[in-house]
N, C-alpha and C positions, 0 to 999 in steps of 0.2 A: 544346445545354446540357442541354436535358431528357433525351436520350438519356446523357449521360453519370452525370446523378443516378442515372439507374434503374441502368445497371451497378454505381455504387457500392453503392448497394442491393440489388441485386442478391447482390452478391460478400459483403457483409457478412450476407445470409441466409442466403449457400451454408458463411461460414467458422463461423458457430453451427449449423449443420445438421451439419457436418460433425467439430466439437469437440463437442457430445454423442453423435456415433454413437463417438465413439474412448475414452469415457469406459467403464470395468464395467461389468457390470451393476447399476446403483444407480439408486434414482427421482433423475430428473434435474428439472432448471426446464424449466418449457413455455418453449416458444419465445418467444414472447410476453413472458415473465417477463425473460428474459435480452435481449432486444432492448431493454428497459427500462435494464438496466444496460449494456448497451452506449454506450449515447448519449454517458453520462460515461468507461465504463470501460474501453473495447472489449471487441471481439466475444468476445475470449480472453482477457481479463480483463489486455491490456497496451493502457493509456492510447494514444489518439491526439494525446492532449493534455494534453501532459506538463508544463504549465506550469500545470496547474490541479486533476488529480485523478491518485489514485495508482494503481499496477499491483494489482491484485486476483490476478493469476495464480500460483503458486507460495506464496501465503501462506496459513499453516497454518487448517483448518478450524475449530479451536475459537476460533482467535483472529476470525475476520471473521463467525463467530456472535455471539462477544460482543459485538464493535464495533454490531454491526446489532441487540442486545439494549439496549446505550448509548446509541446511538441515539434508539431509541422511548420510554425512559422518560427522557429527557435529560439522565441522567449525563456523555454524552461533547455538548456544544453543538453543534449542525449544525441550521439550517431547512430546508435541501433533505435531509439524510440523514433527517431526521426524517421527514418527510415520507414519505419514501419506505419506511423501515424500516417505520411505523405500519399500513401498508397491505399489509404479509409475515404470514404466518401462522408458526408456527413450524418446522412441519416444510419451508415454503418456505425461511424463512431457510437451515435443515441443507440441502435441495437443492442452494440455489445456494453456501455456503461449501463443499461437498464438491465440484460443479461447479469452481469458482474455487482450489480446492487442489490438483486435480489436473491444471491449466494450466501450461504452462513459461512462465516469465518472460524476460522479453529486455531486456536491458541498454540502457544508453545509449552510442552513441560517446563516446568521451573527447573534451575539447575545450582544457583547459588543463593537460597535465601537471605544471606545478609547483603547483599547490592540488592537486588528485589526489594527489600524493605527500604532502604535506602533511595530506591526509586520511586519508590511510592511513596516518600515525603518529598521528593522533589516536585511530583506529577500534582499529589494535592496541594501542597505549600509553596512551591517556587524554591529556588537556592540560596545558600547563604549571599553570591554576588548580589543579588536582588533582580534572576530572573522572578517572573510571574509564575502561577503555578499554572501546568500543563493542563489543568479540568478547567479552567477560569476559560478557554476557548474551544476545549475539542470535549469538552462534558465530561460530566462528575466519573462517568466510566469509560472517559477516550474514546467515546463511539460518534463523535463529530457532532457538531451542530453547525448550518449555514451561516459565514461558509468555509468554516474549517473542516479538513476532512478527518475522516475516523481514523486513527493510532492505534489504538487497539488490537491483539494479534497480529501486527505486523513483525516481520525476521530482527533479532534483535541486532545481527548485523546491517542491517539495511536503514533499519529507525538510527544508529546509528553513523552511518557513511553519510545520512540528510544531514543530521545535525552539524555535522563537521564543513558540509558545502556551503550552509546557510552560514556558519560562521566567516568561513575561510573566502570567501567569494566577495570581490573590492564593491560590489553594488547590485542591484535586483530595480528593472522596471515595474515589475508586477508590485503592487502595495501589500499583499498578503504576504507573498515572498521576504519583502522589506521586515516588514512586521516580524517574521519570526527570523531575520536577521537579527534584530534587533536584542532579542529572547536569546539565542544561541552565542552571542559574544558574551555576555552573562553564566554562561553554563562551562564548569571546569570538566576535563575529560573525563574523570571521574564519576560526574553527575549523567554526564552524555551515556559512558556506559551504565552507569544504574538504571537509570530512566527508560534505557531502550532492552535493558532484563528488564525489567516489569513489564514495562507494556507488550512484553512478547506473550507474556502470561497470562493476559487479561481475556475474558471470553466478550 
């Protein structure tokens, strides 16, 4: 058993050793730094555990700056992210969002094709309530455009648990927040799970 810990271990030093040597020349996160967000995020910023935290990989740098700027002054509610963000200096924050930006994200298997299709008319078209459709902001393949962030291969439990905050939550400072408050009181549970099987699919 202990020999098998250590290879995990092992293999998850070798696969962040070996995703900042493939990164530009850019100041990168110490090892150390990223072995931190690993725990939750993996080693390449796609979730091991995808029923509880999201893929960091492929999402745009400004946008997981801010989150991690939301974070620390507790605009965005989180006791662990807080936590964690408080203790980033800034230019670590830019490190690791240029680290975690320039990681490829990896999809989820499909599991139920008929909600999958069903999400993928809500994601192109918007819902019968008269949300918007989800490409009209975050792009025709969910991979974000400024300054929404990319959906795409995110855990379909997690794209889900957002959607329900943003509904369920009596108000948001932030105007992008607001915005897809807005989007999410429009969307019945049903569409919220569809939407978030699909987009766990999407490469």
């Amino acid at each position: 058993m202990h020999t098998t810990i250590f290879r995990h271990r092992t293999s998850a030093a070798l696969a962040l050793t070996l995703a900042v040597l493939a990164l530009p020349a850019l100041a990168v996160p110490s090892t150390a730094l990223l072995q931190r967000c690993a725990a939750c995020h993996g080693a390449n910023g796609n979730t091991a555990a995808a029923a509880l935290y999201p893929n960091l990989a492929g999402q745009s740098a400004a946008y997981i700056e801010l989150q991690l700027t939301n974070f620390r002054n507790g605009e965005r509610p989180h006791a662990q992210m807080r936590a964690v963000a408080e203790q980033l200096t800034a230019p670590e924050m830019r490190e690791l969002a240029a680290f975690y930006a320039a990681q490829q994200a990896k999809p989820q298997p499909p599991t139920d094709a008929a909600m999958e299709r069903q999400g993928r008319h809500v994601f192109e078209h918007g819902s019968a309530n008269g949300a918007p459709a989800c490409a009209s902001c975050h792009g025709p393949k969910g991979h974000g455009q400024a300054p929404f962030p990319r959906i795409a291969s995110q855990p379909a439990g997690y794209t889900l648990e957002q959607l329900k905050v943003y509904r369920d939550a009596p108000r948001f400072n932030n105007p992008l927040a607001t915005a897809m408050k807005q989007v999410a009181v429009k969307l019945s549970d049903a569409d919220m799970r569809a939407v978030s099987a699909y987009l766990a699919t999407v490469r």
